[in-house]
C-alpha positions, 0 to 999 in steps of 0.5 A, spaced: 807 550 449 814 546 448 821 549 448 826 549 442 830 544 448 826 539 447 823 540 440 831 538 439 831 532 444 826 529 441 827 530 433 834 526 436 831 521 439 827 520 432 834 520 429 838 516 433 837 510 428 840 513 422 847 511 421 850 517 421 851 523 425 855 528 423 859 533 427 856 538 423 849 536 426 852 536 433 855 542 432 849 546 430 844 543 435 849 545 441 849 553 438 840 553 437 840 550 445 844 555 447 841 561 444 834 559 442 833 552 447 829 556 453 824 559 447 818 557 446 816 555 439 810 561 439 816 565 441 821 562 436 819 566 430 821 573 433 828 571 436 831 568 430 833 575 428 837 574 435 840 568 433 843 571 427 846 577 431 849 573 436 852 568 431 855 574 427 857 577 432 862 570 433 864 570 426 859 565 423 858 566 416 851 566 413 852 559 410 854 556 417 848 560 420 844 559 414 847 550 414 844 551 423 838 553 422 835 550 415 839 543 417 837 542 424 831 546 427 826 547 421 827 538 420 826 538 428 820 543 428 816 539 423 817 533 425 814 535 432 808 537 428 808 531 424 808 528 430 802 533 433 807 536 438 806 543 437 800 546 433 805 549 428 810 551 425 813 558 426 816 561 420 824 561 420 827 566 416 834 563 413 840 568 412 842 569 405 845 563 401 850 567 398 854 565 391 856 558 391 863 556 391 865 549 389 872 546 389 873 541 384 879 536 383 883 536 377 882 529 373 890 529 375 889 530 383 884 525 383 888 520 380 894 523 385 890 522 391 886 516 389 894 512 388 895 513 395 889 509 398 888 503 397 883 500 392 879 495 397 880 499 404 874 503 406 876 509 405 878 506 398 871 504 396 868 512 399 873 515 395 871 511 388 863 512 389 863 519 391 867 520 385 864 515 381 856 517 384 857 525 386 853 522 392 853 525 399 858 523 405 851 521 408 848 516 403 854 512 401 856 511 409 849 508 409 849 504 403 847 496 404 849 490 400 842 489 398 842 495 395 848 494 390 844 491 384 851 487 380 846 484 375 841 490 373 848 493 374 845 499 378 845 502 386 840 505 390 842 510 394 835 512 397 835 512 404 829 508 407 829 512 413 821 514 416 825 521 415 827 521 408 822 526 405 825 531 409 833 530 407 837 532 402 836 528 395 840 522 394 839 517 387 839 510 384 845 511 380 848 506 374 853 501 376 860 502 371 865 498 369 870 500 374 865 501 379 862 493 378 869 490 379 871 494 386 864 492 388 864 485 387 871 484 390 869 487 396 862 483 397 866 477 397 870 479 404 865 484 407 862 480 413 857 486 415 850 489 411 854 496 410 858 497 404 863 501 408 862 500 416 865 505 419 863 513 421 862 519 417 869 521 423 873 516 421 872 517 412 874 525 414 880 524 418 883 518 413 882 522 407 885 528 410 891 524 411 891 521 404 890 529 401 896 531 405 900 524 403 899 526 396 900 533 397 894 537 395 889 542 398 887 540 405 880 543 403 879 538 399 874 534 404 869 529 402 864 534 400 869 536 395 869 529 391 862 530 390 863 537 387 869 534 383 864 528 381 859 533 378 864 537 375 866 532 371 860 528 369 857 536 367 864 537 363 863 530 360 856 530 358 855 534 351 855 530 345 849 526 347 845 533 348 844 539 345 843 543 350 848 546 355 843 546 360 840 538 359 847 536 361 846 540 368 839 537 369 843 529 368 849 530 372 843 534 377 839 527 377 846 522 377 848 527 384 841 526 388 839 533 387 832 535 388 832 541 385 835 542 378 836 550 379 842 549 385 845 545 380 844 548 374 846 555 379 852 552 382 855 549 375 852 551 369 858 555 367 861 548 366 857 547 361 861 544 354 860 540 348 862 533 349 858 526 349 859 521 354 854 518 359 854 522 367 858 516 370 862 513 364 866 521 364 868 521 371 871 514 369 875 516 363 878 521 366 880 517 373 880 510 372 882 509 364 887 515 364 
């Protein structure tokens, strides 16, 4: 029976296609070989409990333990069944969520941060479709031109990847005024298939240096934009439903979630009276203030 070492090697070389590698997923997979890398799989399910303990004891929190297990060895476990590797799957039991936090800008930190990057540059273009799409850093990095629709005015952020089934939801998202124009302007001087060609390490560290420019919280990280993307349209979509919760259910759609419930969880206390459409909300209160 294979060992999780080398359940976790091969789940990498399946990946190693993807675009993005994000330190968090390095980082996740170097703590499970470390602690779990000589277990065979039979043997996994009664050592997870161990794993806890020891990344508890090394101050991790749930949601970190909860990111390491659910994000990184569950998808390598399946794939090797998928791929008739090992017989089974062991259940792994996940640490508690805990309550969602969401950090959100205000439309004037938006607009703070956004005057001090410059429109065309890459980390210029990120900013606006994170913030215009509540898309993922991972599915806007990976986005090409040929899936940026300028006369259905749309953009498909669904990945084509073999492993797309077993990551996180990602949309087809209408294409606004704002977003059209920076786009088009792009595509005439990109020489690459990628609408931004640079890594998920390179966005981070220049945002980083844009937030602290523009004088704000230095936990406004690109995830925090997602958040803010999704506050906003929840905030700003109400005339046209007549529900609370049918405002969440489209800002949950526009934002990739695959599942209604995180969202409605995690922003449903944002729900208020106003019509606008998901992306057109964001706009007004960033781009036409």
């Amino acid at each position: 029976m294979p060992n999780v070492n080398s359940i976790l090697t091969r789940y990498e070389s399946e990946c190693r296609h993807l675009i993005v590698d994000t330190p968090r997923q390095r980082s996740a997979a170097k703590h499970i070989r470390r602690v779990l890398g000589d277990v065979e799989i039979e043997d996994l399910r009664d050592k997870v409990a161990f794993y806890l303990d020891v990344r508890r004891t090394e101050e991790a929190a749930f949601s970190t333990i909860r990111r390491e297990l659910g994000g990184v060895l569950v998808p390598a476990l399946n794939s090797a069944h998928d791929g008739n590797i090992i017989p089974f799957v062991p259940k792994i039991k996940l640490p508690p969520q805990g309550e969602p936090r969401p950090d959100a800008m205000s439309g004037r930190q938006a607009r703070a941060l956004m005057s001090r990057i410059p429109e065309q540059s890459e980390l210029g273009l990120f900013t606006m479709l994170a913030l215009l799409t509540g898309a993922r850093l991972e599915a806007i990095l990976e986005l090409t031109w040929d899936r940026v629709h300028f006369d259905e005015r749309y953009i498909d952020l669904r990945s084509r990847s073999p492993l797309a089934k077993r990551m996180k939801g990602r949309a087809t998202v209408p294409m606004c005024a704002t977003m059209r124009r920076i786009l088009k302007t792009a595509k005439c001087y990109s020489r690459t298939d990628r609408v931004i060609p640079v890594c998920s390490r390179t966005i981070q560290r220049r945002l980083a240096v844009a937030v602290a420019e523009a004088e704000l919280p230095a936990s406004f990280t690109p995830h925090v934009l997602r958040h803010t993307a999704i506050t906003m349209m929840i905030r700003g979509l109400s005339k046209d439903v007549r529900e609370g919760s049918a405002s969440v259910y489209l800002a949950s759609r526009t934002a990739g979630q695959k599942d209604f419930k995180t969202t409605q969880k995690t922003y449903e206390h944002l729900t208020t009276p106003e019509l606008r459409p998901a992306v057109q909300a964001v706009e007004r209160q960033i781009y036409l203030h």
